[in-house]
C-alpha positions as CSV (number, residue, x, y, z in Angstrom):
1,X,-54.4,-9.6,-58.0
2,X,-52.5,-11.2,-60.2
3,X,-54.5,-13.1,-63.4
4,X,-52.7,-16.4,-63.8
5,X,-51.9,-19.3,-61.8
6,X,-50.1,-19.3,-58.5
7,X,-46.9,-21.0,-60.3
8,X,-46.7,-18.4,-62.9
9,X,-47.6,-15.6,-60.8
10,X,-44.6,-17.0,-58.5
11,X,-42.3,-16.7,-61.3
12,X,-43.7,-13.6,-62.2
13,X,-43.2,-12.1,-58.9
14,X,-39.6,-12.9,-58.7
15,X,-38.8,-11.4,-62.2
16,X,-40.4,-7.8,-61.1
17,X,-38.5,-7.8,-57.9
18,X,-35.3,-8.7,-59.5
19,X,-36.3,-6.1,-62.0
20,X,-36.1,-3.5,-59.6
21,X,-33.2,-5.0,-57.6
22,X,-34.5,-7.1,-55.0
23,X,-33.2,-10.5,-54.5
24,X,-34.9,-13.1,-52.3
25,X,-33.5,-14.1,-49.2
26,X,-35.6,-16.0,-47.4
27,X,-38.7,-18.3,-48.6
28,X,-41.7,-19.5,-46.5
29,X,-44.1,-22.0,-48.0
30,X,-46.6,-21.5,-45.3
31,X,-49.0,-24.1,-47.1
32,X,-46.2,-26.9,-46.8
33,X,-45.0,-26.1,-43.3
34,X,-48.4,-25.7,-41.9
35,X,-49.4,-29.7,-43.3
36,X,-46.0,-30.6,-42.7
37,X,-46.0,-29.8,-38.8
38,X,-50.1,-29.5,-37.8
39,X,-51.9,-31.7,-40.7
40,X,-53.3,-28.7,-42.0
41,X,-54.3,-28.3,-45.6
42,X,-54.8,-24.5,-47.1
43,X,-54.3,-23.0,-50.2
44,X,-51.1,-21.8,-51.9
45,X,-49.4,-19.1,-49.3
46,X,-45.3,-18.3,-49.9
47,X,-43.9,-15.5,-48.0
48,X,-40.6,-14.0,-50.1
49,X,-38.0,-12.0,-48.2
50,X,-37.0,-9.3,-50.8
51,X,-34.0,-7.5,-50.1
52,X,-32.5,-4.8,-52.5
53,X,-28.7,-4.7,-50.8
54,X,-27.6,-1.6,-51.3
55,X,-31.0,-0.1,-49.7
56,X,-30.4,-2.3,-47.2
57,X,-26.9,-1.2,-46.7
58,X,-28.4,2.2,-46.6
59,X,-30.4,1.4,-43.8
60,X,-28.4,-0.8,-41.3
61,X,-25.8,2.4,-41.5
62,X,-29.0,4.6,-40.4
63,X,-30.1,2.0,-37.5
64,X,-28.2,-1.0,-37.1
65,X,-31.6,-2.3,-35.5
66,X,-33.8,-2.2,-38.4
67,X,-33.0,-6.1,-39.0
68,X,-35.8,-6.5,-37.5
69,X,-37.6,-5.5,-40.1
70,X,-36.0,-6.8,-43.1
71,X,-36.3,-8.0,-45.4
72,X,-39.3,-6.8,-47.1
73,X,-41.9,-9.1,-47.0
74,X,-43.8,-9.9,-50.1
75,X,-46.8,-12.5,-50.4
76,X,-48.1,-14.5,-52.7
77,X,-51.2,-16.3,-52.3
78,X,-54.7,-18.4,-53.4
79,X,-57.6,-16.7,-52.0
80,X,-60.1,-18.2,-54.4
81,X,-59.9,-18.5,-58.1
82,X,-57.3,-15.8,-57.6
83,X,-53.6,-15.1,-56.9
84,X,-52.7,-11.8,-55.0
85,X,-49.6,-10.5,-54.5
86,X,-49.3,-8.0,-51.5
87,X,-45.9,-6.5,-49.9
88,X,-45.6,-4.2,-46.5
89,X,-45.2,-1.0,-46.9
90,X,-41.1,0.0,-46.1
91,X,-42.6,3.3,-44.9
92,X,-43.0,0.9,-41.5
93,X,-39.4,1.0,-41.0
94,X,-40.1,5.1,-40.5
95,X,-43.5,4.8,-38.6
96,X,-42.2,2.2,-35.8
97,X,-38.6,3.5,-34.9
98,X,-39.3,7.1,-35.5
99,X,-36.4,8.0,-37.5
100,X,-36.4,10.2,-40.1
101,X,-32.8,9.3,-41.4
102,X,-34.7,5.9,-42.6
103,X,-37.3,8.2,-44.7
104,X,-35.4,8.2,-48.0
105,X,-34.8,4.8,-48.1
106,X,-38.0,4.0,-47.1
107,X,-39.4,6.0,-49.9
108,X,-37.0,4.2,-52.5
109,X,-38.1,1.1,-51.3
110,X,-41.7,1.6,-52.0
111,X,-41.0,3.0,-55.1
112,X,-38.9,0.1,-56.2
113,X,-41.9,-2.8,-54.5
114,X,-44.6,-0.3,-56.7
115,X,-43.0,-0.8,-59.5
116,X,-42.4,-4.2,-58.9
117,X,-46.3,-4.4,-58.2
118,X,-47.4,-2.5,-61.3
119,X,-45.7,-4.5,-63.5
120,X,-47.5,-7.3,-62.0
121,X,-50.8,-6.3,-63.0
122,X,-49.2,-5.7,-66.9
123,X,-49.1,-9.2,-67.2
């Protein structure tokens, strides 16, 4: 949980992954798309692709199939009077294809999104 507004926390977000070398690839504003195509009103909810390339790199050599599951997903979202910020563990890029050449980068990963996460709640 992250103690300011959405906006801020936003921002804030996206200077602690660049701080640990992610860049965002991809955005979702789930909030717009949702009113845009059923009507639907709900509260603030962006979905950040975060990629760091060279762990990336790292693991597209391992298993040119993990695409699937990048980039790491990171969200930020209302639930309340509050903003949290929650990102999927990379250690699922071990769990679902089984291969342990994908551990260390995993682990790097989670690190690097931890950090990321802890200097979040600094703020």
């Amino acid at each position: 949980m992250v103690g300011t507004d959405f906006d801020a926390a936003t921002t804030a977000v996206r200077r602690a992954l660049a701080d640990q070398g992610f860049g965002i690839l991809t955005e979702i504003d789930v909030k717009a798309t949702l009113k845009a195509k059923l009507g639907h009103d709900m509260d603030d909810y962006l979905i950040l692709g975060a990629c760091n390339p060279p762990l990336a790199h790292r693991a597209l050599e391992a298993d040119r199939s993990i695409g699937l599951l990048l980039p790491c997903n990171v969200v930020v979202r209302r639930d309340g009077d509050h903003t949290l910020v929650q990102a999927l563990d990379p250690g699922t890029m071990v769990t679902l294809t089984g291969l342990d050449a994908l551990k260390p980068v995993a682990d790097e990963a989670t690190a690097r999104l931890d950090a990321a996460l802890t200097a979040l709640a600094a703020t």
